[in-house]
N, C-alpha and C positions, 0 to 999 in steps of 0.2 A: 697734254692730251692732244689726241686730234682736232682737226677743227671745225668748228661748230657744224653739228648736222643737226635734222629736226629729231624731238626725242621719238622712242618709240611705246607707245601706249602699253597700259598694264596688259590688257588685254590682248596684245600680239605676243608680250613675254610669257604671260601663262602658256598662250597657243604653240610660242617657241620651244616650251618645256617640257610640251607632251609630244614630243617630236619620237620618232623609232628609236636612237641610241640614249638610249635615259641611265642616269645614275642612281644605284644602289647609294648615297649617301646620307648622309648624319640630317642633311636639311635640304635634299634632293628632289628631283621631281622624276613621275614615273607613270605609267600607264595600268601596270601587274598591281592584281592584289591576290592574297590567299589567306580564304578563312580557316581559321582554325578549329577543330571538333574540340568544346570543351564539355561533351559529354563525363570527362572524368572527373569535372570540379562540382561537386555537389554542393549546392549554398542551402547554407543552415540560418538560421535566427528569422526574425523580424523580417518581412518585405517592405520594401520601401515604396515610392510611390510609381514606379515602373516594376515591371515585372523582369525588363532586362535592362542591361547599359552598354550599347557594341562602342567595342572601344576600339583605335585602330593605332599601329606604331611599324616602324621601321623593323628588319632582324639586324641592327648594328648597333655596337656597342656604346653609341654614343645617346642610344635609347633605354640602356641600360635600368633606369626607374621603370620604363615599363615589361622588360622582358623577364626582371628580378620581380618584378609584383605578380606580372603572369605565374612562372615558373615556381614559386615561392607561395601562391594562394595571399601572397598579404593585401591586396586590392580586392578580392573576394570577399576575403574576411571581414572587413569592416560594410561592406554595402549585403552582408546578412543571407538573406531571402531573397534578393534581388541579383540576378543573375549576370554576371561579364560573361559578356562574347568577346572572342579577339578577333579581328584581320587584319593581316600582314601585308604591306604597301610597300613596292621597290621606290616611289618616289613620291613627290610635295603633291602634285596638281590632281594623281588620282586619289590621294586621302582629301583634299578640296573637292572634288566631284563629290567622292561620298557621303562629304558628311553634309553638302548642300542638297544630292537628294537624300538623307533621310537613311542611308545605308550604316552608316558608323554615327554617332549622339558626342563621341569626345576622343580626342586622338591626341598622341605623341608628337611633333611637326619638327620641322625649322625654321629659322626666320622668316628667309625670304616667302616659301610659299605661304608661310601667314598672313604676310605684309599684302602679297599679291590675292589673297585669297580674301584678304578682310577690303581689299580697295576694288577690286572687281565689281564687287554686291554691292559697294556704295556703302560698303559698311555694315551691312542687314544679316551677312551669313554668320558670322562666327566672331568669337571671344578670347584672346589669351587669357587664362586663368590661374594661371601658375608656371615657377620651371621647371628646369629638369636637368640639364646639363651646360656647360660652362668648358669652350677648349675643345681637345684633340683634333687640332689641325697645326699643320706642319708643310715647310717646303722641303721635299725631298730632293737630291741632285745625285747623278751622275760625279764624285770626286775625281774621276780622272778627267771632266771636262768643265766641271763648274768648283774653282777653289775656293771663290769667295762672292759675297753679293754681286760686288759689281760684276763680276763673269756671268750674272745669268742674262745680261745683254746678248743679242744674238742668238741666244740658247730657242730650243722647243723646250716649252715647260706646260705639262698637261694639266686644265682642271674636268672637273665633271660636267660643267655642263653650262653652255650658255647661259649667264645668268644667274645660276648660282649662288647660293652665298662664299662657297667657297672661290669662284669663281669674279663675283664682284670686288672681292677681298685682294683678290692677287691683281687685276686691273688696278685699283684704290693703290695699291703697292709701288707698282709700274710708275704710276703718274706721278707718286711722290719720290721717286727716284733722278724726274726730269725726264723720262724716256715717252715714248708715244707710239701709241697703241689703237689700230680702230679696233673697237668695242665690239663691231657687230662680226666682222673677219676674223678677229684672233690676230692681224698682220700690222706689223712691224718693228722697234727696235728691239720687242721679244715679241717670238711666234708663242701664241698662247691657243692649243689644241686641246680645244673641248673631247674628251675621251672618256668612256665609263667607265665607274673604278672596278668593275668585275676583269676588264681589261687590261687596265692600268700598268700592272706588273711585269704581264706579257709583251708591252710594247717598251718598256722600259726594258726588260732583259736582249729583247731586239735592235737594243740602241735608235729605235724610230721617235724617241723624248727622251730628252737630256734629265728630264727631272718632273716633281709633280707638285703644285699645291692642294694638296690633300685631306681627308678626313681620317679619322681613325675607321677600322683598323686597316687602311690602304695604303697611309705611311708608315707603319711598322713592317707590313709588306713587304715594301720598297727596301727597307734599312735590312731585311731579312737576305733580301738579292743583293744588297753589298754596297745600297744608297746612302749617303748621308746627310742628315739635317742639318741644314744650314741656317732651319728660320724655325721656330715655333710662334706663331702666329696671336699666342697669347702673352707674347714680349710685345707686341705692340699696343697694346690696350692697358688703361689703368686699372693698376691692382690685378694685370694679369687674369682680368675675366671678360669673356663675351656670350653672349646667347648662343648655344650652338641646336638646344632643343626645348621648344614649349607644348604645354599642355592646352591648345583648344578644346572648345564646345559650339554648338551651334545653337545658337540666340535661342531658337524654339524652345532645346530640351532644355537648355537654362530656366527657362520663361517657365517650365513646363513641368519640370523635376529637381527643384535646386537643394532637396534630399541626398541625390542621388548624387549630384556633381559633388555635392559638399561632403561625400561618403568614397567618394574617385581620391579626391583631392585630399583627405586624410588618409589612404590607404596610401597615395604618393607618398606625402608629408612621413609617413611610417618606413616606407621602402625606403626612401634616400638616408635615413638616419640610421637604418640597420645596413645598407649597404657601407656608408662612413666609418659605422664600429663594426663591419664583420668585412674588411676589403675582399679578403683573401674567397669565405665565405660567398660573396657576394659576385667576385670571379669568375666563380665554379660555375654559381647557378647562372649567370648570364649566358654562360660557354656552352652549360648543358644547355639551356634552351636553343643556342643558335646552332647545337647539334640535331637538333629535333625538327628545329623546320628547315636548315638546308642537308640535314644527312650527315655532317661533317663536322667536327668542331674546329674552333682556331687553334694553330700549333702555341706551347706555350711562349717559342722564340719571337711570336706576333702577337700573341693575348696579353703578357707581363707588359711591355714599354707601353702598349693602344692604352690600356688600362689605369695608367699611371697617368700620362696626361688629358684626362679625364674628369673634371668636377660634377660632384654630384650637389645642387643645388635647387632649393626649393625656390629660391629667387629669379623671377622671369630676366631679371638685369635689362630693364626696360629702357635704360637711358642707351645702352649699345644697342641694341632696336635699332632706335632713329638712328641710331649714327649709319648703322647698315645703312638703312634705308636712303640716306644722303649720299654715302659710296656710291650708290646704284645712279641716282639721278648724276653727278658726276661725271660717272664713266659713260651717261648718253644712253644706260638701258631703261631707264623710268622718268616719267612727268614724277614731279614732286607728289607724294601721294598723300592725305589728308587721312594721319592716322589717330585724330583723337577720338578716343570711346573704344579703340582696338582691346584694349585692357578693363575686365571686372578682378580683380582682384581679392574685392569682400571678402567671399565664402574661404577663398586661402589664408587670410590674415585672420577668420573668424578660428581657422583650421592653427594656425599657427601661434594666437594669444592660448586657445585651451591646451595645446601643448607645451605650454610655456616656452617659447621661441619668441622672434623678434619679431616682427611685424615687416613686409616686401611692400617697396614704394611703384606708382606707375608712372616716374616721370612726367608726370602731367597728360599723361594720355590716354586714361579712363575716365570710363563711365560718369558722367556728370548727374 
């Protein structure tokens, strides 16, 4: 790596993340939100101890648990009487604003802005409480100009976004290659061009990035315009899985409605085991819904391979958490940040013994 600079505080990284070109990604950060009318989902049964539960999630498929519970009524059904709102966040730091003031009660995330989002507050804003996805990220390349690993030396290789998790991941990459990289530039033995992945495609078809470290569906994208994968991202991890999306709360309404969290949280625990036995099923419905809030669906030459390397997982995978989170300090983007107590997990394991499943661990960094 480069050589020693002073780190730079959580608190500048958030500010970095809510910067004008923000990324649409699986664990992004972004400024846009749009609520959603769910005037047509009528809740029946029992009310619980809120009258509503605003919930908030990305439109990408790596959000899949919640765009299939939307779409599907399965998160409705089980909190009754008790009403889900949705709104739709391009990025980490403005579902972090919302759900610290008070706008959204529990949301879909990514690591990083949870990391950054629980260390901000000193800890006091929010709760991972379950997961949700595991994977779909990929390096993309250029085959007429990058053959093999070692040719992405020299290359422009685009991530999302300063910071990122995608982003700290291909850094964490770089340095274990022997190569050197400042962190905060993008510059040297790889130019690493923070780019948003609405963009992505278009700059890559322009030959202006040799390649991308990417999220789904932005790598299949990529492979659609005639890229190819050189790296899946989940060969580097054991057992082939990493956190790509978690379920927060915010201390309050936990404190306040843990009815309703623990009625969230089995209507997940419900979606992820009907998306695993209905794939195909579960596809559809993701695709239709990402037709409905951006107009358009995904072709199936970019829905099929996104889809595939994809896990749907009710395990927050707590132990690749911190390991992100030491990438980051690393690479020179974070002070080492103090994340015990980031994880409640209870109400999921309470959710996951009456369905007779296994019980998810927090690596020692829950709730004492």
């Amino acid at each position: 790596m480069s050589a020693a600079r002073p780190l730079t505080t959580l608190r500048t990284i958030a500010a970095i993340a809510a910067l004008p070109l923000l990324a649409l990604t699986a664990c992004g950060y972004g400024s846009e939100s749009k609520d959603e009318d769910t005037s047509k989902v009528a809740a029946e049964g029992k009310k619980l101890s809120a009258d509503t539960v605003r919930i908030g999630y990305f439109p990408n498929l790596t959000h899949a648990t919640a765009l299939v519970g939307d779409q599907e009524g399965l998160l409705q059904k089980e909190l009754g009487g008790t009403k889900a709102t949705y709104s739709q966040f391009n990025a980490g730091p403005a579902e972090i604003e919302a759900l610290n003031s008070g706008s959204i009660d529990i949301g879909w995330i990514g690591p990083s802005p949870a990391i950054n989002g629980y260390s901000t507050t000193d800890g006091k804003g929010l709760r991972i409480i379950g997961g949700s996805a595991s994977g779909g990220v990929k390096l993309v390349v250029n085959p007429d100009k990058v053959k093999s690993l070692k040719d992405v030396k020299g290359k422009k290789i685009a991530t999302p976004q300063l910071g990122n998790t995608q982003d700290v991941a291909f850094l964490n990459w770089i340095a274990e290659q022997g190569w050197k990289v400042d962190a905060q530039s993008g510059k040297g033995d790889v130019s690493v061009v923070r780019t948003d992945n609405k963009i992505t495609p278009d700059a890559y078809k322009s030959g202006s990035i040799d390649g991308a470290w990417v999220p789904e569906p932005t790598a299949s994208k990529l492979v659609a315009e005639g890229g190819k994968v050189l790296l899946d991202e989940a060969d580097l991890w054991p057992d082939k899985k990493f956190v790509i999306t978690n379920i927060i709360v915010s201390q309050k309404f936990l404190a306040a409605h843990p009815d309703v969290v623990q009625a969230v949280l089995r209507g997940s625990v419900k979606t992820n085991t009907w998306i695993n036995a209905n794939p195909d099923k579960a596809k559809a419905a993701a695709n239709e819904k990402l037709q409905e809030l951006s107009g358009k669906p995904l072709p199936a030459d970019v829905l099929d391979p996104a889809w595939k390397s994809i896990q749907f997982t009710d395990d927050p995978l707590a132990s690749t958490l911190n390991t992100e989170a030491d990438h980051a300090v690393k690479a020179g983007l974070l002070k080492k940040p103090k994340l015990d107590g980031i994880y409640d997990l209870a109400p999921l394991n309470k959710v996951l013994t009456a369905e007779g499943k296994s019980t998810v661990d927090d690596a020692g960094l829950g709730v004492k």
